[in-house]
C-alpha positions as CSV (number, residue, x, y, z in Angstrom):
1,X,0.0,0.0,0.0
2,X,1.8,3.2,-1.1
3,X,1.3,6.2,0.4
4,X,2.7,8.7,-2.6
5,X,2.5,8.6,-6.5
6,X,1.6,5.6,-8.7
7,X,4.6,5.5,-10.6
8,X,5.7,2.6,-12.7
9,X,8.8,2.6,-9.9
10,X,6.2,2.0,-7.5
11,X,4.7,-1.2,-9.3
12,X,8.2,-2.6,-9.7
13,X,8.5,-2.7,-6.1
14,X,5.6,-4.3,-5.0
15,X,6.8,-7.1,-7.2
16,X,10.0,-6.7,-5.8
17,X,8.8,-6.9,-2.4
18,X,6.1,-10.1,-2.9
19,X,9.2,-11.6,-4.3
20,X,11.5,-10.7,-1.3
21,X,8.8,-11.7,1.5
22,X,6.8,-14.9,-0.5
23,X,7.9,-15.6,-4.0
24,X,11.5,-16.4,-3.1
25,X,10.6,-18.9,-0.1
26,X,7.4,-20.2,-2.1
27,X,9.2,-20.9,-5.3
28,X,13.1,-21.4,-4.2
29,X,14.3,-23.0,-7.8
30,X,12.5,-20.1,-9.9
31,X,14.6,-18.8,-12.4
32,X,11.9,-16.9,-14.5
33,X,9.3,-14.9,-13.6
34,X,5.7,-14.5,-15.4
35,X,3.4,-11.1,-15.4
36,X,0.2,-10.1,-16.6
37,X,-0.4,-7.1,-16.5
38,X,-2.7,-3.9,-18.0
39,X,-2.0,-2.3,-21.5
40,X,-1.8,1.6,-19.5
41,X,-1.0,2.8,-15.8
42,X,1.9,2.8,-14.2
43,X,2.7,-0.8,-16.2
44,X,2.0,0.4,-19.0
45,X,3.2,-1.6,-22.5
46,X,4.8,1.8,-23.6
47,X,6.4,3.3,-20.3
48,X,10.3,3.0,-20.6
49,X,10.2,3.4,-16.5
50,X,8.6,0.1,-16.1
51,X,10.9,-1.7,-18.3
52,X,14.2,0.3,-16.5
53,X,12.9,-0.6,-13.2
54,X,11.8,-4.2,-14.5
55,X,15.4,-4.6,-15.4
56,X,17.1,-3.1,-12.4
57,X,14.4,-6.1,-10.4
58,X,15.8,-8.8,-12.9
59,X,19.7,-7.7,-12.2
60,X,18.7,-8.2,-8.3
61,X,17.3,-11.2,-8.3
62,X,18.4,-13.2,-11.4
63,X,15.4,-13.7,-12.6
64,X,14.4,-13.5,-16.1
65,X,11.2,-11.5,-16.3
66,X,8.2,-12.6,-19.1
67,X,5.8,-9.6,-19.4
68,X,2.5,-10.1,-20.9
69,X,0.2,-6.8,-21.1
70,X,-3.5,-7.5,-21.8
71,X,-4.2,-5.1,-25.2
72,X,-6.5,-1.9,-24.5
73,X,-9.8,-2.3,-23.4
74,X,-9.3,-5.9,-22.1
75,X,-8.4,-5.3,-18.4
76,X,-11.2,-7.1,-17.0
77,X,-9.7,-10.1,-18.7
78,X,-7.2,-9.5,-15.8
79,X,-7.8,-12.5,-13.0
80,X,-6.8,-9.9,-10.0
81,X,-10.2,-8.5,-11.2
82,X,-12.5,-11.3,-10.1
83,X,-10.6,-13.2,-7.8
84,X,-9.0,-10.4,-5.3
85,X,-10.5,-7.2,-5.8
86,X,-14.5,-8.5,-5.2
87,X,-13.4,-10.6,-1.3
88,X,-11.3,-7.2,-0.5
89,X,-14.7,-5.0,-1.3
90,X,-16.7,-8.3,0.8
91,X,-14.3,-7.8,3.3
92,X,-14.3,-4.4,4.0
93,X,-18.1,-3.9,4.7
94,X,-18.5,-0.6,4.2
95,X,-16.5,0.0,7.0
96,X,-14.9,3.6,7.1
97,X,-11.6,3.9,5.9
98,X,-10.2,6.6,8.5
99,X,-6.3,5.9,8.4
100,X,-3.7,3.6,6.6
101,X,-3.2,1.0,9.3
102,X,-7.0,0.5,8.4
103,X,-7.2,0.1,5.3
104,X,-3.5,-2.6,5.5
105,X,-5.7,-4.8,7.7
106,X,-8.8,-4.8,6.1
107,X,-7.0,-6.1,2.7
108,X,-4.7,-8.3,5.0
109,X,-7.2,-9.8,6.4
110,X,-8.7,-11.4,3.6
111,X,-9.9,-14.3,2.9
112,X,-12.2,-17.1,0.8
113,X,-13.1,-20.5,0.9
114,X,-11.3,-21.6,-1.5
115,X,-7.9,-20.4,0.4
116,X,-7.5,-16.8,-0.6
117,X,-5.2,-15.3,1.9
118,X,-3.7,-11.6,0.9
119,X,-0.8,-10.0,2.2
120,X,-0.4,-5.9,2.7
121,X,2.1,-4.2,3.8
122,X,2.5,-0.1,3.2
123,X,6.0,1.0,1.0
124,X,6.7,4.7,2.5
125,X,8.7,5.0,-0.3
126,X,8.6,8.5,-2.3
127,X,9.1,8.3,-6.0
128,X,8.9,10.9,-8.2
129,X,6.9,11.7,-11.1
130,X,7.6,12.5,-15.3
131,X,10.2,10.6,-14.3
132,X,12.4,10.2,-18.0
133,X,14.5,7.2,-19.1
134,X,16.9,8.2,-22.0
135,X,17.5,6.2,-25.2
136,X,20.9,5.5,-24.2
137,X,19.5,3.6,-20.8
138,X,17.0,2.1,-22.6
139,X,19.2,0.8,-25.5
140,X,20.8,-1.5,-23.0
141,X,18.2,-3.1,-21.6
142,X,18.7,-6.6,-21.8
143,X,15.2,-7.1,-23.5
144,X,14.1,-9.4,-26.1
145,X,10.5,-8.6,-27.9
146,X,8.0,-12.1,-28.3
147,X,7.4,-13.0,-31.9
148,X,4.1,-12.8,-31.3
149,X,2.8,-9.6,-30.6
150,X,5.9,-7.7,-29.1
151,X,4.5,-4.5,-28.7
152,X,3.2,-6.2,-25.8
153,X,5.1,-9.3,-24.7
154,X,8.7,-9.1,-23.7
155,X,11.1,-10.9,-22.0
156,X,13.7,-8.9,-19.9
157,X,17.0,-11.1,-18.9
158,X,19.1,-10.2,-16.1
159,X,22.4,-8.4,-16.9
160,X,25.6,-10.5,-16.5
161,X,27.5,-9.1,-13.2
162,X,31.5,-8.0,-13.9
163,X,33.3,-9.2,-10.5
164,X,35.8,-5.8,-10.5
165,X,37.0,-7.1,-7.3
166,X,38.2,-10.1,-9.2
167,X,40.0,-8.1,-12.4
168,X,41.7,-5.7,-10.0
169,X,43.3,-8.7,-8.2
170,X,44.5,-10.2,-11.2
171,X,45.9,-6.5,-12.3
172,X,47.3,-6.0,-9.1
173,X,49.2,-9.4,-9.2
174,X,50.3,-8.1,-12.8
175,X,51.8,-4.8,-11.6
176,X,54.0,-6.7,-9.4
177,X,55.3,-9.4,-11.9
178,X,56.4,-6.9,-13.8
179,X,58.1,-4.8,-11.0
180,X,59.6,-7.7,-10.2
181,X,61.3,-8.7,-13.8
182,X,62.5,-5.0,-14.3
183,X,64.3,-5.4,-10.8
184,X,65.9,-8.9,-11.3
185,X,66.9,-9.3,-14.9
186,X,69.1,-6.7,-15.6
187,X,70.9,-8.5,-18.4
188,X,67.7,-10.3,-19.7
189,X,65.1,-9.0,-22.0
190,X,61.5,-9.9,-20.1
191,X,58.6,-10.9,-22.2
192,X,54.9,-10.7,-20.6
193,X,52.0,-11.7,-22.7
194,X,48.1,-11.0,-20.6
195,X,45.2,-10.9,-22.4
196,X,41.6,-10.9,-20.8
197,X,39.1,-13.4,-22.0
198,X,35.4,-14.0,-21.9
199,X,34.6,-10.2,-21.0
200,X,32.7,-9.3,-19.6
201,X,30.7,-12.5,-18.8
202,X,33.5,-14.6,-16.9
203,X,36.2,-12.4,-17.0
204,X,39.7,-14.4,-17.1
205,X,42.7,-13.0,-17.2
206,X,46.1,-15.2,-18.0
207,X,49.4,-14.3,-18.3
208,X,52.7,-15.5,-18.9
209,X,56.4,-14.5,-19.2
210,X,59.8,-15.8,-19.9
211,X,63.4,-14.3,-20.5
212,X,65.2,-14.4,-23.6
213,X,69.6,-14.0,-22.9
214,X,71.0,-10.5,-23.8
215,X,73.0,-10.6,-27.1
């Protein structure tokens, strides 16, 4: 339950969070993810937010992300629709909703017969509006359009992580082979060959050197 705008940054973290506090425990070997949601809002097929933010979700949690946005004028083909919005409006009663901790348990507090149980929590979160993603940002978005229809089914992958930590160590360890060949072979020509493979997906770097006898 947010408490500011209804920004596409705001959708991406209530997936985000369902994932963090149910998803991830529920479904421990996922390694894709599948959404429905509406053609316009803060999801919308066309907002460059929700695919940035969609992306910076995937990157976190490794998960490749399947999008599937119902075309205009077809939301009420959206199951939230008829099986959670119609028990939250049964559960509430009519009851007056006079402050957030209110309205959190009235939808956490529902339930159906045929096991319903919803979960609220409230994201104080501020985000800000008219929000812009550049072309540049959007251009590497690890995204891949569905043959069918891909102006509104998409698949975004998580980004390959670069372990820096890892290159620098190798460099470092570099920097001091050589120091150490220009300070022992004084009457030796040193030969180092490095090269860095597989970048940036599994960055390896070898070297090797040898001496060859001064003429």
């Amino acid at each position: 339950m947010g408490i500011d705008h209804d920004t596409a940054e705001f959708a991406v973290e209530s997936i985000r969070r369902w994932w963090k506090y149910l998803g991830k425990e529920l479904y421990p070997q996922a390694t894709e993810l599948y959404v429905t949601a509406d053609g316009g809002g803060s999801n919308s097929s066309r907002s460059r937010l929700w695919k940035y933010c969609l992306q910076e979700f995937a990157n976190e949690s490794g998960l490749s992300i399947q999008v599937s946005h119902f075309p205009p004028g077809t939301s009420k083909w959206n199951k939230i629709e008829h099986r959670l919005f119609n028990h939250i409006s049964m559960n509430w009663k009519g009851q007056p909703l006079v402050s957030l901790d209110v309205i959190i348990n009235l939808i956490g507090n529902t339930t159906s017969r045929t096991g319903l149980k919803v979960y609220a929590m409230e994201d104080d979160n501020k985000y800000q509006t008219k929000r812009k993603i550049p072309d540049k940002e959007m251009d590497a978005l690890n995204l891949v359009k569905n043959d069918l229809l891909g102006k509104w089914n998409d698949t975004i992958k998580p980004k390959k992580k670069i372990n820096k930590h890892f290159i620098y160590g190798q460099l470092l360890t570099l920097f001091f082979l050589v120091l150490r060949l220009r300070e022992g072979m004084e009457n030796n020509f040193a030969i180092l060959v490095c090269r860095i493979d597989n970048f940036p997906s599994r960055p390896i770097i070898s070297s090797t050197y040898g001496t060859l006898p001064a003429s």
